[in-house]
N, C-alpha and C positions, 0 to 999 in steps of 0.2 A: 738345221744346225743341231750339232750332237751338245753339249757342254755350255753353259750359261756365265758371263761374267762373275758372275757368283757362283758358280758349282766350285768343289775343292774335292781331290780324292780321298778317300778312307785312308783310315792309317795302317800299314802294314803290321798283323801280328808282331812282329821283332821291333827291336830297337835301339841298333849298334850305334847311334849318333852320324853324322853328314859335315863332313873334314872340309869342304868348299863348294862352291856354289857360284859356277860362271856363266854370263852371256858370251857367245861366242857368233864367227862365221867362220863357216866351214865352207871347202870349196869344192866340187864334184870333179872327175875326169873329163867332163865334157864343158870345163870352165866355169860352170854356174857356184857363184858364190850366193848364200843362202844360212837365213838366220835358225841358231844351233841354241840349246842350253844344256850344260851340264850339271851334275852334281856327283861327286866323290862321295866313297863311305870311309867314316872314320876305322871300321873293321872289315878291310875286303875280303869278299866270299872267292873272289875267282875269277865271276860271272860278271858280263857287263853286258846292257840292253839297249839298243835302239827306241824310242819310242816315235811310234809314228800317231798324229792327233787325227782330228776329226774335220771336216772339211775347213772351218774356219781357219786350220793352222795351230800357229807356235804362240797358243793362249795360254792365260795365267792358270788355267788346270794343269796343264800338260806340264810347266816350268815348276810347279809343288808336287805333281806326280814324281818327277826327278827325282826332288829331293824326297819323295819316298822311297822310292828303289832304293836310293843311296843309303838311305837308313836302315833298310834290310840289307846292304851288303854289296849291292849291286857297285860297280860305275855304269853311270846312264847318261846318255844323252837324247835328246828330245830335237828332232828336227821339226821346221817349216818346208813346207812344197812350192812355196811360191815365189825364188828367186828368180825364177826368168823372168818373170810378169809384172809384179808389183812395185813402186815405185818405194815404197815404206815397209817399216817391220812394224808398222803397227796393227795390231790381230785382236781387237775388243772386238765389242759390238757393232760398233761405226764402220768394221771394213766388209767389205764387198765382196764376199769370198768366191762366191758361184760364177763370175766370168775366167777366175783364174782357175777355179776347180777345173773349168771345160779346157782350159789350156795345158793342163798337167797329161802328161803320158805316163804308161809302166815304166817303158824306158828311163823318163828323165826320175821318175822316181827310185826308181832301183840305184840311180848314178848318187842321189842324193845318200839312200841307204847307205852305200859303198865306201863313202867320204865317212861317214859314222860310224861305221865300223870300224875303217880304219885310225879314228880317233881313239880309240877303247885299245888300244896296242896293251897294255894291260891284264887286258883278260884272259885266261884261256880258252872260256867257253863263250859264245854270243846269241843273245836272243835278240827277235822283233817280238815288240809288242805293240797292236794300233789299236782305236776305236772308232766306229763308223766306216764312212767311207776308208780310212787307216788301218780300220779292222780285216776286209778284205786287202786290202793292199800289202797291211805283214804275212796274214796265209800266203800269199803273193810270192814276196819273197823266197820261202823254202825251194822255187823253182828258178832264181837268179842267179845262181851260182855264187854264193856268198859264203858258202860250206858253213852257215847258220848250225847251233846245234838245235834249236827247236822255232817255231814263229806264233805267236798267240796273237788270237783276236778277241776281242769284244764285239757283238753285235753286229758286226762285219756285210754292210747290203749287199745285195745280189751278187753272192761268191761264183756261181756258177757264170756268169759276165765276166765278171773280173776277174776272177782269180783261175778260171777252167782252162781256160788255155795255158797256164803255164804248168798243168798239172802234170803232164809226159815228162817236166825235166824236174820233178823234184824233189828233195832229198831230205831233208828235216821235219822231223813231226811237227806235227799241227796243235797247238791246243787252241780249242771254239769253247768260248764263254757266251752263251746264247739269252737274252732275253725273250721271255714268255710270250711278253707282246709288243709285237714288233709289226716294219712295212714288209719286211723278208719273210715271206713264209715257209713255216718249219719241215713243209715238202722240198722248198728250192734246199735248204741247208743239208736236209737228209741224201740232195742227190748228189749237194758238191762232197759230203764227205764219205758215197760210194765212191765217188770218181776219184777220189784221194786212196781211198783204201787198195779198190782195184789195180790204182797204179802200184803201189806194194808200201806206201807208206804208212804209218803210225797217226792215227788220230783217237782223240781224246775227247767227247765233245761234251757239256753239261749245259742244258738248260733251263732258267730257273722260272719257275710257274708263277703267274702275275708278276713279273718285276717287267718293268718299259724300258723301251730304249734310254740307253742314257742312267742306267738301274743304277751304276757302277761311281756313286755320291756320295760326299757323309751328311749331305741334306736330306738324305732320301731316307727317315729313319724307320720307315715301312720294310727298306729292301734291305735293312742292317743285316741279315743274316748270308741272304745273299754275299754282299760284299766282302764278309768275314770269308765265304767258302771260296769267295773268287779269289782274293789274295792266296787260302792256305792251296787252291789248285798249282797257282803260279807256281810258288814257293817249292811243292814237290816237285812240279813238271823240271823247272828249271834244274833242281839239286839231284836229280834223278839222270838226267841228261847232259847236265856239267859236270 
């Protein structure tokens, strides 16, 4: 498990204020209806972001991360993966996430994507952004045909698994937000983001010396500088490519 009932995301540099703040279901192409959160900025940048979470799902990080995006400007919404499987949107501690993880595909996630993006009609530009297992899954992305303007990951396991195969179709730069120490090792990362390069894309990748998986907290006030550089990465990558 990436993020703790208790973890909460840092706060975004800016701070244009958060105009609404909804639970939603959203529905994919391939019928799967599947638990969404939004939140609105009170001053829109343009830009709107998918976020994809960490194995557990559509937890209380991920629903306050929203409403950070949305305070920096973004529209964001925040998907779950596990409308086909689970019976509840319930996503604490208590839920059982690793039988429905093994149930998830690229495919049905990419479908999930698709439905989120197209929620953001809004935007001009669109980002993914995940963590963990989400983290390889939005590099992911940039190869789905989502005409993405960029895909950012957090800490992202075994990209070269996941994410290498779709690396021949893909089109949006990469941003890799790497923690120091980590299960991924910083060989496997160094090969997925030749294999990204090679194929003729844009990658961007920083990682920060002793911060752990999971660095990316306002609990964590060791890695406070960290998460200060991770937000102002975002922030250029994004306004640079939106």
């Amino acid at each position: 498990m990436c993020h703790s009932d208790d973890s909460r995301p840092p706060a975004p540099p800016i701070s244009t204020g958060v105009a609404e703040r909804n639970e939603l279901h959203l529905t994919s192409s391939d019928g799967n209806t599947f638990l969404a959160y939004e939140a609105k900025p009170a001053a829109p940048n343009g830009r709107g972001i998918v976020i994809m979470p960490d194995v557990r799902g559509l937890h209380a990080f991920y629903r306050e991360l929203a409403a950070q995006f949305a305070d920096a400007g973004f529209h964001a919404v925040a998907i779950d993966y596990f409308g086909r499987t689970a019976d509840t949107d319930t996503r604490d501690e208590s839920f059982e996430f690793m039988p429905h993880v093994q149930k998830t595909t690229p495919e049905g996630i990419a479908a999930d994507v698709a439905a989120g993006i197209a929620h953001l009609d809004d935007a001009s530009a669109i980002f993914t952004v995940g963590f963990c297992f989400g983290g390889s899954a939005s590099w992911r992305q940039s190869g789905h045909g989502h005409n993405l303007a960029g895909a950012i990951g957090f800490y992202g396991g075994h990209p070269v698994e996941r994410a290498g195969p779709w690396v021949p179709t893909m089109t949006a730069p990469l941003l890799m937000l790497l923690a120091g120490v980590d299960s991924t090792t910083p060989e496997e990362f160094a090969e997925f983001e030749g294999m990204v390069r090679k194929h003729g894309v844009e990658v961007e990748s920083h990682t920060y010396p002793g911060a752990p998986h999971s660095f990316f907290d306002r609990s964590f006030d060791d890695h406070r500088a960290a998460c200060e550089d991770a937000w102002r990465r975002i922030l250029d990558f994004t306004e640079r490519l939106g």
